[in-house]
Residue frames relative to the residue before (quaternion, step in Angstrom):
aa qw qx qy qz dx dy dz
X 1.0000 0.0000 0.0000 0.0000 0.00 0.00 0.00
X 0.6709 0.3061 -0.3702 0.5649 3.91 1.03 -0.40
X 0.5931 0.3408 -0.6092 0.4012 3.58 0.05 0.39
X 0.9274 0.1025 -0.3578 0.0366 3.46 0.36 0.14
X 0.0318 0.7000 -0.5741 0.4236 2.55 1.60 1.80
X 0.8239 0.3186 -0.3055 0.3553 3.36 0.23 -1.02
X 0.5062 0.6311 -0.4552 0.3720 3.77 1.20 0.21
X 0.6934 0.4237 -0.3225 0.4855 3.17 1.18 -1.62
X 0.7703 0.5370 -0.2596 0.2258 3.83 0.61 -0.16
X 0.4268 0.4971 -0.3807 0.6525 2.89 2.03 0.31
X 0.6236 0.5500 -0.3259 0.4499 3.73 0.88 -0.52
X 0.6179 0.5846 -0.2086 0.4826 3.30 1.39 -0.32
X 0.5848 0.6612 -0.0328 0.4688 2.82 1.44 -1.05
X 0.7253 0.3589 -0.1523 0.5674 3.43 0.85 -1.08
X 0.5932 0.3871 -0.4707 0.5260 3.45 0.83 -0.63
X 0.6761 0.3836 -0.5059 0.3738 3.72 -0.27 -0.77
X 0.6594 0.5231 -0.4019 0.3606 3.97 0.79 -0.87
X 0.6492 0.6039 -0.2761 0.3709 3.52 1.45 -0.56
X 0.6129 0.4823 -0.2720 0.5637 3.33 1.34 -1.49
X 0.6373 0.4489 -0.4927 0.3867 4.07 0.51 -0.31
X 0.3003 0.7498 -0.4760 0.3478 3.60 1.15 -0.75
X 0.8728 0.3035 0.0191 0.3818 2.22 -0.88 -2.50
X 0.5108 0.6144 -0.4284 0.4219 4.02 0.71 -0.20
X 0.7722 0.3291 -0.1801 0.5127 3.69 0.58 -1.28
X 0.7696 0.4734 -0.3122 0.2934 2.94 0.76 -0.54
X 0.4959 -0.6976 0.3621 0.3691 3.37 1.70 0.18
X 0.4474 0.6985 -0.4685 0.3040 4.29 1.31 -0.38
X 0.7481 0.3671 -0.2440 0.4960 3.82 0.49 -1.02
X 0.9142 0.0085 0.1637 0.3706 3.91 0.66 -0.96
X 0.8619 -0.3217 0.0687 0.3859 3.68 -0.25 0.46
X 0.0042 0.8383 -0.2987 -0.4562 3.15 0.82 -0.12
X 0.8272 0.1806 -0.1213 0.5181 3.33 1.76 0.01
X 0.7106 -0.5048 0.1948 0.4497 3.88 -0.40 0.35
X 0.4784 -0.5304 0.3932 0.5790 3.80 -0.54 -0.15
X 0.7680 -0.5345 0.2814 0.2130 2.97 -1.74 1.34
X 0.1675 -0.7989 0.5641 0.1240 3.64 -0.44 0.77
X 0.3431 -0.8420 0.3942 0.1339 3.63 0.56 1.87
X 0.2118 -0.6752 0.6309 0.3181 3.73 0.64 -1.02
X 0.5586 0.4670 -0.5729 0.3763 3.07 -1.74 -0.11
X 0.5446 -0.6511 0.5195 0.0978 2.85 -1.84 1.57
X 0.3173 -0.8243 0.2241 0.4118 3.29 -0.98 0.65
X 0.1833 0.7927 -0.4848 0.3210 3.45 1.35 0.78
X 0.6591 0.4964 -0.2448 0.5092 3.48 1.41 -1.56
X 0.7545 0.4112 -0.3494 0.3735 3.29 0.55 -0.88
X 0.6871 0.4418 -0.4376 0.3758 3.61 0.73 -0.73
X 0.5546 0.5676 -0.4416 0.4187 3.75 1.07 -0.34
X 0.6541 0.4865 -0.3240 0.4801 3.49 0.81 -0.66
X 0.5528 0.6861 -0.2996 0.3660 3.41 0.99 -0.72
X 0.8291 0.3194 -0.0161 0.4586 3.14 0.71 -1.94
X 0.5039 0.6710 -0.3131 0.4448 3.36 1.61 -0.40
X 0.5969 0.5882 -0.2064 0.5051 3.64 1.35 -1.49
X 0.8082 0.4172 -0.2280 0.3475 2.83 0.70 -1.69
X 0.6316 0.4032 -0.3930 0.5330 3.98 0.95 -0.61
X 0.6185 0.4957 -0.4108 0.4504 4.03 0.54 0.02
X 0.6646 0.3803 -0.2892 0.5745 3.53 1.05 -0.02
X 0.5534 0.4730 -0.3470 0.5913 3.78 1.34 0.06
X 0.5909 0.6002 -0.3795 0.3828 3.28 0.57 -0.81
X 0.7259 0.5678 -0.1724 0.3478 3.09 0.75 -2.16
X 0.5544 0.7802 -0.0739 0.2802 3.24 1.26 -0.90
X 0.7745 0.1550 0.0388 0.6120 2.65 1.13 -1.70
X 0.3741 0.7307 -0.3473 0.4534 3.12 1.67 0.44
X 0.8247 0.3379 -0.1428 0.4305 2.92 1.19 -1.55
X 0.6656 0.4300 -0.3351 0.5097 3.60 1.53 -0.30
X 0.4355 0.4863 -0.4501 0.6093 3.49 0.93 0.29
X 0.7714 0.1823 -0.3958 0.4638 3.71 0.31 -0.02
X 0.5051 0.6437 -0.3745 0.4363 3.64 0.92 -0.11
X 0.7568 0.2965 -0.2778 0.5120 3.59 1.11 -0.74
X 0.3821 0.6886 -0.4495 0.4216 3.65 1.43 0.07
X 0.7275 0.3564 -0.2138 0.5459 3.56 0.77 -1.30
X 0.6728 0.4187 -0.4255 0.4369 3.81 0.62 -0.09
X 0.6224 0.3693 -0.4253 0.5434 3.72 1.21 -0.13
X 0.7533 0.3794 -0.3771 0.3825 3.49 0.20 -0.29
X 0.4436 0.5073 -0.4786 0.5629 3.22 1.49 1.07
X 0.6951 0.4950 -0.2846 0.4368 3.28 0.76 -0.05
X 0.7004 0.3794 -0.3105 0.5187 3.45 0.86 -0.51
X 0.2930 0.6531 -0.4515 0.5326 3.67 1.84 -0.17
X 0.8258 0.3077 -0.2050 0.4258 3.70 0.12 -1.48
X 0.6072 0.5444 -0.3998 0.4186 3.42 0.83 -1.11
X 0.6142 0.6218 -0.3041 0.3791 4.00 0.58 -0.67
X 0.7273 0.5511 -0.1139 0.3929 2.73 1.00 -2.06
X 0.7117 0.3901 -0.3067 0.4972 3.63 0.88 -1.30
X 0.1635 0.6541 -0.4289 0.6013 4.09 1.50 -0.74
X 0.8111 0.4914 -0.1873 0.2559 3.05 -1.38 -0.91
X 0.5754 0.5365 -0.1472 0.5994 3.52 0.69 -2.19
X 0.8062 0.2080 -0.3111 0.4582 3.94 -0.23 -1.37
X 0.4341 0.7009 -0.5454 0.1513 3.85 0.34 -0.55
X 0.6187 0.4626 -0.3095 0.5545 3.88 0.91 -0.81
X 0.6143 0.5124 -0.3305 0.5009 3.72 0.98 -0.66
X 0.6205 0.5518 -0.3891 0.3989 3.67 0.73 -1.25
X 0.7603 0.5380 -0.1752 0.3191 3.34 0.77 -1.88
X 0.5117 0.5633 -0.4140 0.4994 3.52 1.62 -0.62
X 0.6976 0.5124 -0.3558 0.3524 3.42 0.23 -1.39
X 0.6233 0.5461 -0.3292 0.4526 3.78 0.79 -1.39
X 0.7641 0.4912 -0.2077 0.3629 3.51 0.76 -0.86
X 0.5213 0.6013 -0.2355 0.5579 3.28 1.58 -0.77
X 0.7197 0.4983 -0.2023 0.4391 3.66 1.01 -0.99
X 0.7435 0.3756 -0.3140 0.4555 3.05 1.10 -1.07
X 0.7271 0.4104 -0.3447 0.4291 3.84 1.09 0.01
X 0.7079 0.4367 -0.4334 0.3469 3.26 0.95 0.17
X 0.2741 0.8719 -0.3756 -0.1536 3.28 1.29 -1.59
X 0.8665 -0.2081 0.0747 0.4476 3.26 -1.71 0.15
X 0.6491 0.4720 -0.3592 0.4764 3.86 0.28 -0.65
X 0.6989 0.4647 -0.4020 0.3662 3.34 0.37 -1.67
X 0.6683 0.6326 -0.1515 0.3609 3.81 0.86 -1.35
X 0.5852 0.4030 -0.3208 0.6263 3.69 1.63 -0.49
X 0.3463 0.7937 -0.3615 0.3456 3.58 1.22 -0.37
X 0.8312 0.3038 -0.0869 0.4576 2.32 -0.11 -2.32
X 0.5094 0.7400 -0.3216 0.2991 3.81 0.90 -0.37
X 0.6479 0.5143 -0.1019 0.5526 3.16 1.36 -2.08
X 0.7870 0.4687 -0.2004 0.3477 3.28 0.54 -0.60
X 0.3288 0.8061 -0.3664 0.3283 3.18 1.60 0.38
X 0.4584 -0.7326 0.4015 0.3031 3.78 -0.63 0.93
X 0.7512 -0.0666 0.1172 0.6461 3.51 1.23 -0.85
X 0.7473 -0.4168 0.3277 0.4005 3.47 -1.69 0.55
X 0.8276 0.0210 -0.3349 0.4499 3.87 0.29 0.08
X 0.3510 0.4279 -0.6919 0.4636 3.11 0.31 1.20
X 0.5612 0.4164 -0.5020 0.5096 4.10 0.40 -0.51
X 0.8469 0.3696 -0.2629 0.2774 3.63 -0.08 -1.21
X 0.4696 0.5558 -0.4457 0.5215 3.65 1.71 0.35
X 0.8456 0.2171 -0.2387 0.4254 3.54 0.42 -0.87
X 0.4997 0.4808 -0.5961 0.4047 3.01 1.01 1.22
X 0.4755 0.6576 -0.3480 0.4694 3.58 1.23 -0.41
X 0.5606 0.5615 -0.2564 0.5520 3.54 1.02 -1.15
X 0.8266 0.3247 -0.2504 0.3856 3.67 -0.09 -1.29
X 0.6745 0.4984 -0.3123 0.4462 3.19 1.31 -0.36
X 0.3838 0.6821 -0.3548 0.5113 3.53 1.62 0.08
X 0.8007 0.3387 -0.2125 0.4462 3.21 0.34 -1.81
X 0.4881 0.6400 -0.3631 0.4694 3.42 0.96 -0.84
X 0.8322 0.3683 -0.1762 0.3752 3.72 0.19 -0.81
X 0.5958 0.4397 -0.2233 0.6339 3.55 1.60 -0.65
X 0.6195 0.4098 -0.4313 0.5121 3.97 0.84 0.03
X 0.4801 0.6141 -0.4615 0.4236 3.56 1.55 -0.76
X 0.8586 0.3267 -0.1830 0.3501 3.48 -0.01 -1.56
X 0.5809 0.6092 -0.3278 0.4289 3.39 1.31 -0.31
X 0.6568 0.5378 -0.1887 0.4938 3.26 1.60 -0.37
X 0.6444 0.5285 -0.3093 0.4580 2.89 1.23 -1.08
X 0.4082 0.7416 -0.2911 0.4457 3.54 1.38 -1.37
X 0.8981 0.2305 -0.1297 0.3513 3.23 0.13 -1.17
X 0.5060 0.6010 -0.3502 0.5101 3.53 1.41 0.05
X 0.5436 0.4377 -0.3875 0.6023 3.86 1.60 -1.27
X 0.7873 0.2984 -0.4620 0.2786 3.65 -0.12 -0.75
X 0.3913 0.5603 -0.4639 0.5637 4.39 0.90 -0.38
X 0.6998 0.4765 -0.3786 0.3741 3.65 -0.07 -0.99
X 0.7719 0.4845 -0.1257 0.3920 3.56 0.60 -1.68
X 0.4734 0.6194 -0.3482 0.5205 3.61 1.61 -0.82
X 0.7923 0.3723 -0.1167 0.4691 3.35 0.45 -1.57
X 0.5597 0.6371 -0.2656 0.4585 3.57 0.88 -0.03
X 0.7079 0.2432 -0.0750 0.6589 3.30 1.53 -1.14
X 0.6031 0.4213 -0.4938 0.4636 3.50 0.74 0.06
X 0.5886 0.5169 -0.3732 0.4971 3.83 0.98 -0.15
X 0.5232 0.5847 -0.3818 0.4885 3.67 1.19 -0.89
X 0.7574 0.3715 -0.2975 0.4470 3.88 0.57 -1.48
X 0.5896 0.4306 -0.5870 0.3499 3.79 0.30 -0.16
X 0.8152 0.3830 -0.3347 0.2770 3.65 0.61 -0.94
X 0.3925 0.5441 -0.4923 0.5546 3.85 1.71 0.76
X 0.5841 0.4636 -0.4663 0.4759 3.82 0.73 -0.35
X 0.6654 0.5042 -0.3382 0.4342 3.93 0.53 -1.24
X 0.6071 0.5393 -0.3973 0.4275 3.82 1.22 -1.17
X 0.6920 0.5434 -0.3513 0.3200 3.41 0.55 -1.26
X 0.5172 0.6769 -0.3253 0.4105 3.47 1.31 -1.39
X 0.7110 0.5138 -0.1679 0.4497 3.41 0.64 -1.68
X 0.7210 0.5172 -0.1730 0.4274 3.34 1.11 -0.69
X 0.5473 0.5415 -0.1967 0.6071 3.34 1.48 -0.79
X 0.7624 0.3906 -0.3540 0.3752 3.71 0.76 -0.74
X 0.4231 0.7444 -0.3158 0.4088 3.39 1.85 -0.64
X 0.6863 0.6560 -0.0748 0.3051 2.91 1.10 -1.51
X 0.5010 0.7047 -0.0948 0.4934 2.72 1.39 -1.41
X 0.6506 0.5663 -0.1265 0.4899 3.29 0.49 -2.32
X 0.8895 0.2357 -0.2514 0.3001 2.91 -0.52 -1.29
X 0.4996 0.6377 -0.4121 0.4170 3.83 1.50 -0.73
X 0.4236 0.7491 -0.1835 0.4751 3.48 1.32 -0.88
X 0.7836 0.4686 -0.0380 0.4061 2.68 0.19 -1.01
X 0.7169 0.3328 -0.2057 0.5770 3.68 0.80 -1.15
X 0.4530 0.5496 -0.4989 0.4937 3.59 1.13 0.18
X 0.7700 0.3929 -0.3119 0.3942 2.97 -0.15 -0.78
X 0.6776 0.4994 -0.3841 0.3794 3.65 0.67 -1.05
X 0.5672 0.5745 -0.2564 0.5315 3.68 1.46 -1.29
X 0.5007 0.4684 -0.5415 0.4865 4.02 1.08 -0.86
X 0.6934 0.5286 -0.4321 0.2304 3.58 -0.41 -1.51
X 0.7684 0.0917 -0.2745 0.5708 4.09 0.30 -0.22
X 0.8466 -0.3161 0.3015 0.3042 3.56 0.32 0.90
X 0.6319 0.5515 -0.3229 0.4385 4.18 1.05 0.24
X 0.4474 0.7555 -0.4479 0.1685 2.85 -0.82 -0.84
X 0.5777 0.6417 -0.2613 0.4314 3.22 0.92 -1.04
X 0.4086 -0.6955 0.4902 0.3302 4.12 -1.17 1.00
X 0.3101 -0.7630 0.5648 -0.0523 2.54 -1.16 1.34
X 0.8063 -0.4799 0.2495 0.2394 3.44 -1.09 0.45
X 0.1200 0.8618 -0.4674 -0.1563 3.26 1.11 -1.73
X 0.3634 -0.5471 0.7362 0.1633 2.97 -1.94 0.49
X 0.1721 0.6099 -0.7404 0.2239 3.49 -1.04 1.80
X 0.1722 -0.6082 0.7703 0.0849 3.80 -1.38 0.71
X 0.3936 -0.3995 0.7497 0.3513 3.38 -1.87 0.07
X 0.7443 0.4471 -0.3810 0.3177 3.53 -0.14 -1.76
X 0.4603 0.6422 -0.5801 0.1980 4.03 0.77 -0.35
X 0.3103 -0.7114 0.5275 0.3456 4.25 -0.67 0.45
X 0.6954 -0.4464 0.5113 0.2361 3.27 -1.64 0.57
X 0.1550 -0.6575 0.7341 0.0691 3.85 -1.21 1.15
X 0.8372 -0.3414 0.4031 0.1416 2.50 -1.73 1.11
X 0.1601 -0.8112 0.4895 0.2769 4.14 0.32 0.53
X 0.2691 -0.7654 0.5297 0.2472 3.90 -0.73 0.66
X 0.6796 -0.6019 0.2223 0.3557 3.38 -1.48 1.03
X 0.0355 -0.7270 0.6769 0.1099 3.98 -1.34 0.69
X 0.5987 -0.5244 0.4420 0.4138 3.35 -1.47 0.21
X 0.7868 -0.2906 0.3826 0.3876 3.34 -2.09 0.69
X 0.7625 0.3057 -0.2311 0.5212 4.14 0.28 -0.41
X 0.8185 -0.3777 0.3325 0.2773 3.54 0.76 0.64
X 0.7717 0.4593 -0.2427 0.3670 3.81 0.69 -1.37
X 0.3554 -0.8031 0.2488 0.4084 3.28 -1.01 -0.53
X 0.6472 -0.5558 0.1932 0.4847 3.52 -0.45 0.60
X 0.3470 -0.7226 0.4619 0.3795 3.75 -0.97 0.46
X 0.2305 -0.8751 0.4202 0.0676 3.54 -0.82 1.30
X 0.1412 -0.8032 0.5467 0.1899 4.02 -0.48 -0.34
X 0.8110 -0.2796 0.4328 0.2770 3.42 -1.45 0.50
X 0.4616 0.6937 -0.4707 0.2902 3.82 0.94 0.12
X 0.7946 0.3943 -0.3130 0.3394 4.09 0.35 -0.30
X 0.6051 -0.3829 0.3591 0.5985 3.96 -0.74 0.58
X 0.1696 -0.6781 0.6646 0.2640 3.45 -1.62 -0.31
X 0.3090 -0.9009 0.2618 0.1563 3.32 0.63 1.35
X 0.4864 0.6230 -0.2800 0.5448 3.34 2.11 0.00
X 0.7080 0.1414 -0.0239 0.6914 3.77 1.36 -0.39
X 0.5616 -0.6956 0.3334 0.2994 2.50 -2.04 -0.69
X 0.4883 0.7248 -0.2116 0.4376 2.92 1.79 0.79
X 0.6748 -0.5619 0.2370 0.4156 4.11 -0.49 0.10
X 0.0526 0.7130 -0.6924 -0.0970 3.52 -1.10 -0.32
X 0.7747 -0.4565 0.3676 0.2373 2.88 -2.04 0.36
X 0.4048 -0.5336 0.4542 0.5874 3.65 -0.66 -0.03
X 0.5658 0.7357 -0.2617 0.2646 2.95 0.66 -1.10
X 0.7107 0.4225 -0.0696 0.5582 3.21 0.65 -1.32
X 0.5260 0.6423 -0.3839 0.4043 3.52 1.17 -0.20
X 0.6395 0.5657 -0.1311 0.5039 2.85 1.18 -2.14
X 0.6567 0.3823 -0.4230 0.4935 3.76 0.27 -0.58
X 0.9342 0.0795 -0.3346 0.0947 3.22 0.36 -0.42
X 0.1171 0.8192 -0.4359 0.3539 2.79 1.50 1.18
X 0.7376 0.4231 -0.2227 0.4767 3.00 0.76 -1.56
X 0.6789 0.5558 -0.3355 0.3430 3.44 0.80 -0.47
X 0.4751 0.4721 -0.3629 0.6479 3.65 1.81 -0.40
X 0.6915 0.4880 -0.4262 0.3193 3.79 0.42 -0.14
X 0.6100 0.4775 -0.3301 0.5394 3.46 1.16 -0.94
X 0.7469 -0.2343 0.3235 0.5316 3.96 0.32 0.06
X 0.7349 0.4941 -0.3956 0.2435 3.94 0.00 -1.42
X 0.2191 0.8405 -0.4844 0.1046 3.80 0.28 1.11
X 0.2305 0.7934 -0.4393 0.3526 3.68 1.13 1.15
X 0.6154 -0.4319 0.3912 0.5308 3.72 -0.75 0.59
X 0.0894 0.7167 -0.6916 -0.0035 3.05 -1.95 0.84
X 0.1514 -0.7194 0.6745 0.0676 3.90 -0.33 0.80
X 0.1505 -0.7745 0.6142 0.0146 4.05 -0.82 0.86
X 0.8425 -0.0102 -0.0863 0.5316 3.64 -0.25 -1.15
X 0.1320 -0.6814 0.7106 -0.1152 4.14 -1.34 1.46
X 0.3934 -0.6977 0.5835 0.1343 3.28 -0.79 0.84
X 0.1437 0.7963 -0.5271 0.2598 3.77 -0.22 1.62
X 0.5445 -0.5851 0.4678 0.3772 3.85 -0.91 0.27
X 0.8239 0.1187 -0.1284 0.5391 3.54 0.74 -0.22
X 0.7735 0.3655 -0.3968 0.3328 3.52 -2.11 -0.06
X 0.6783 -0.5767 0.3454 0.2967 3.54 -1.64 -0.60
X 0.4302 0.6382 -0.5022 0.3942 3.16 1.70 0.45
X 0.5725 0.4573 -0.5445 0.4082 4.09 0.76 -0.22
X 0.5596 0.6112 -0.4125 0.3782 3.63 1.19 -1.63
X 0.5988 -0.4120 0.6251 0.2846 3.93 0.05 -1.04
X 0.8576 0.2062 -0.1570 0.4444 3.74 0.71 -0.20
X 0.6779 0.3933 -0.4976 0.3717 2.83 0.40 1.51
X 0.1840 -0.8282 0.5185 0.1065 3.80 -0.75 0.26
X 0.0091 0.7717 -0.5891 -0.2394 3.62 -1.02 0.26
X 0.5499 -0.6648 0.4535 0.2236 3.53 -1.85 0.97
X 0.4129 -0.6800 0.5293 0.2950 3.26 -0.39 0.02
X 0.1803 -0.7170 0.6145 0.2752 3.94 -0.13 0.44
X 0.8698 0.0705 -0.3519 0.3387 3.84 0.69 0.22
X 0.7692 -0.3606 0.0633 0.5238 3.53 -1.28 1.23
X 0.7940 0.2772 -0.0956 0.5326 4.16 0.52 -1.30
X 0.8926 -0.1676 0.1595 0.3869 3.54 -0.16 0.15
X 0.6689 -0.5165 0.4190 0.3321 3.79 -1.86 0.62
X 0.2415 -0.6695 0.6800 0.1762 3.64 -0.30 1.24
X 0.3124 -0.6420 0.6132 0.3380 3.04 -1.57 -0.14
X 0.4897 0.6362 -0.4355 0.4071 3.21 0.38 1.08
X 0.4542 -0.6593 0.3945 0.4509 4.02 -0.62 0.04
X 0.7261 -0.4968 0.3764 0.2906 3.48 -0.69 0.38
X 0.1741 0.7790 -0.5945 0.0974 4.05 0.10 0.82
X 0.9160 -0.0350 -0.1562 0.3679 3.28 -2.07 0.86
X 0.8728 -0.0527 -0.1096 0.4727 3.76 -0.66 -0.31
X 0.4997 0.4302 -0.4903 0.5698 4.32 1.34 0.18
X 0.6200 0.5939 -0.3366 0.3868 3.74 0.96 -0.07
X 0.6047 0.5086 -0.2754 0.5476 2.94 1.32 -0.83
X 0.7053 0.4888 -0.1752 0.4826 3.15 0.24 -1.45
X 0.7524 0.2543 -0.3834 0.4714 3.88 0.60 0.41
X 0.5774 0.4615 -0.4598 0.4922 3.30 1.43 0.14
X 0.5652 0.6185 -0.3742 0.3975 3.61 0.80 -0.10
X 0.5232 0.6341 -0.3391 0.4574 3.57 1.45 -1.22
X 0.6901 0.6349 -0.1466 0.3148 2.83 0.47 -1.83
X 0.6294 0.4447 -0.2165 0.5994 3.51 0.59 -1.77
X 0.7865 0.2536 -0.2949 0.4797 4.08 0.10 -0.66
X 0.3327 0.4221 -0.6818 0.4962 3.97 0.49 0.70
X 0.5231 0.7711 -0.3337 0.1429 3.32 0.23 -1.97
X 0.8152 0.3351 -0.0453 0.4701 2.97 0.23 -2.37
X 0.7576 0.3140 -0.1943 0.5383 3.73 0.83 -0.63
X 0.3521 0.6134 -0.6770 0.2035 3.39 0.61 0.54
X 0.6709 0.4257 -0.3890 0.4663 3.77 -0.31 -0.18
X 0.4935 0.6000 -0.4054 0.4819 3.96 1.17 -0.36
X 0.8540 0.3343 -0.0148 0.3984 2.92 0.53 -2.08
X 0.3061 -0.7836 0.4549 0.2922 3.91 1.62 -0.81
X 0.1592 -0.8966 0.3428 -0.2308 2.78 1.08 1.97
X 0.0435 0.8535 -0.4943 -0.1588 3.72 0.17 0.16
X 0.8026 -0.0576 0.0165 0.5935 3.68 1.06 -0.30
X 0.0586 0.7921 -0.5906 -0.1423 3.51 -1.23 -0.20
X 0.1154 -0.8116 0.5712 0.0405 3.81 -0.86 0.73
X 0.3813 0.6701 -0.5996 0.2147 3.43 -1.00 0.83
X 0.8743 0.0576 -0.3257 0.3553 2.82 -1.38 1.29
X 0.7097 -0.3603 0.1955 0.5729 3.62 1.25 0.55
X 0.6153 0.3658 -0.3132 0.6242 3.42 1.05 0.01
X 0.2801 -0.6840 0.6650 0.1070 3.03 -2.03 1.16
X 0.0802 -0.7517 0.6301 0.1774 3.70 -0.72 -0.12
X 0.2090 -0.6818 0.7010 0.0030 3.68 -1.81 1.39
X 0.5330 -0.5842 0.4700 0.3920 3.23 -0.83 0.31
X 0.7281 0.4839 -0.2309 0.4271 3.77 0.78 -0.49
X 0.8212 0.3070 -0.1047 0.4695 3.28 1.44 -0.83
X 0.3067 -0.7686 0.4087 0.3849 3.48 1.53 0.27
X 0.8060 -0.2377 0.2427 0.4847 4.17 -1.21 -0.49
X 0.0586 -0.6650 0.7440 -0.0282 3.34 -0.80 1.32
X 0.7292 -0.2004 0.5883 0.2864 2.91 -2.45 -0.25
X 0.1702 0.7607 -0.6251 0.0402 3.51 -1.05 0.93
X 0.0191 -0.9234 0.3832 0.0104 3.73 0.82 1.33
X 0.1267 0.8678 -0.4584 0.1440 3.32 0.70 0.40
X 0.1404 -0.9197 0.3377 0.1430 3.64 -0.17 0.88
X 0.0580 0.7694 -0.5626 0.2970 3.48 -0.37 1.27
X 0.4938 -0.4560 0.5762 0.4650 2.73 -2.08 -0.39
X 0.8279 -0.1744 0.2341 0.4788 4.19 -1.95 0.05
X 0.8419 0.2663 -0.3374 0.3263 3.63 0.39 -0.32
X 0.4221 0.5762 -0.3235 0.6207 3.63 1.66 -0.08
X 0.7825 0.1656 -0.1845 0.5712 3.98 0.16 -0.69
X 0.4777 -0.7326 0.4135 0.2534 3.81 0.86 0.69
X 0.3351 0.7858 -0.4034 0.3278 3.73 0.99 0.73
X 0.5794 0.4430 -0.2235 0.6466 3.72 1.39 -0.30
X 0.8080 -0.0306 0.0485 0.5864 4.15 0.69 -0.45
X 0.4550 -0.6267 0.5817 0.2489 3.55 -1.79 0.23
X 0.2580 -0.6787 0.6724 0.1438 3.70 -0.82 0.72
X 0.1005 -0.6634 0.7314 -0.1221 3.24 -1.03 1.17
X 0.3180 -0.5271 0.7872 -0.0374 3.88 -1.14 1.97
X 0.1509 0.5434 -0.8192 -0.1039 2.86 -2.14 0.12
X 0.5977 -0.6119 0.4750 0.2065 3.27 -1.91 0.76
């Protein structure tokens, strides 16, 4: 009976010596909770709203210039076809001014017989109708020239308006990023070689659709965004297939909202520790491929390794003081609009 007391207690033993292993070492499970980011939520909602009007701006920046070049394709054509009748216009004006009304009963009275009258009335009533539409033609195309050259001055004023937003709101994230010390340009982490995601749906004008908290969050038990799905779907597609925790119940940012996630920089879970040699890589890569598809994917920010990225303001300073998950040095935070 004591040998196998003392078997089943050494067997006891080893498992408890195993499960501590695999505990510290981080191989079976997390080695630590999801990342408690810091930052006030003053900081965060400035960042929030700052990102967000720099990614509105950009927007209507860019389809306000998108419909500039499609009207000034038009008044290109409207001119051009214009033009084409002008030798036509000048015939007709001339043709009138030497025959007019008299000359035309003339040519009537002077008919040899009844269908010679009732041809060159058929005739005048020809030309009469082809000078109509040839005229008319050329009044729709003058009209449309001028119609769209008035259209492009007020895409030039939008853009202005858009450019000052811009401004504003870039402004802005300075200052919010000044308050713990950032702000300042920052390197970043961009690749060419990073691959294209999959673009996610926007509306017929370009924007994106407003979304809510409506889809499992397959990383917890709580919602996310389509959106935020799609990013990070696509992002498990391109290779990025490390731990990821997304929606956390918190007093501030977009991880209560549903649209945000954070990466682990290693394969299982947020060390507490900063990220070194190939979990380094592998979060500067994440990063660099939010980057390239943010406008694919409707990116609203991204933070990692002390640096934050906006669509308007490329990699800043993000000094926040903490431990790897407060200065963002242990995983990548990934907003969406």
């Amino acid at each position: 009976m004591a040998a196998v007391f003392l078997r089943r207690l050494s067997a006891i033993v080893a498992l408890l010596v195993a499960v501590s292993v695999l505990w510290v070492g981080g191989v079976s499970s997390p080695a630590m909770a999801d990342p408690d980011e810091g930052g006030s939520k003053t900081l965060t909602d400035a960042l929030e709203s700052a990102a967000k009007g720099q990614a509105d701006a950009i927007q209507k920046l860019n389809a306000s210039k998108k419909r500039q070049t499609q009207l000034q394709a038009t008044v290109k054509q409207a001119q051009a076809e214009a033009k084409s009748l002008k030798g036509q216009v000048g015939q007709i004006a001339n043709r009138s001014y030497r025959l007019g009304r008299t000359s035309t009963m003339s040519m009537l009275l002077n008919s040899t017989s009844p269908d010679s009258f009732l041809e060159r009335i058929q005739q005048i009533d020809m030309l009469a109708q082809l000078d109509g539409q040839i005229l008319q033609q050329y009044r729709d195309d003058l009209a449309k020239a001028t119609a769209a050259k008035a259209a492009v001055d007020k895409e030039i004023v939008e853009q202005q308006k858009q450019v000052t937003a811009l401004t504003k709101k870039k402004r802005e994230a300075e200052v919010a990023l000044g308050s713990v010390g950032g702000g300042g340009a920052a390197g970043g982490f961009v690749s060419v070689n990073s691959p294209l995601a999959q673009p996610a749906p926007r509306n017929s004008d370009g924007s994106w659709p407003k979304e809510s908290c409506t889809v499992n969050d397959p990383t917890t038990t709580g919602c996310i965004t389509p959106r935020t799905l799609h990013a990070m779907q696509q992002a498990k597609a391109a290779g990025f297939t490390h731990y990821v925790a997304c929606f956390r119940h918190q007093d501030s940012g977009e991880h209560p909202k549903g649209r945000a996630c954070d990466f682990a920089a290693h394969s299982t879970g947020f060390l507490d520790e900063a990220a070194t040699g190939a979990d380094k890589t592998y979060g500067n890569n994440l990063a660099a491929y939010f980057v390239k598809n943010a406008d694919r994917l409707g990116i609203m920010y991204v933070i990692w390794y002390r640096q934050i990225w906006m669509p308007g303001t490329g990699w800043k300073a993000y000094s926040a003081s903490g431990g790897p998950s407060v200065v963002h040095t242990n995983h990548v935070h990934l907003s969406m609009l």
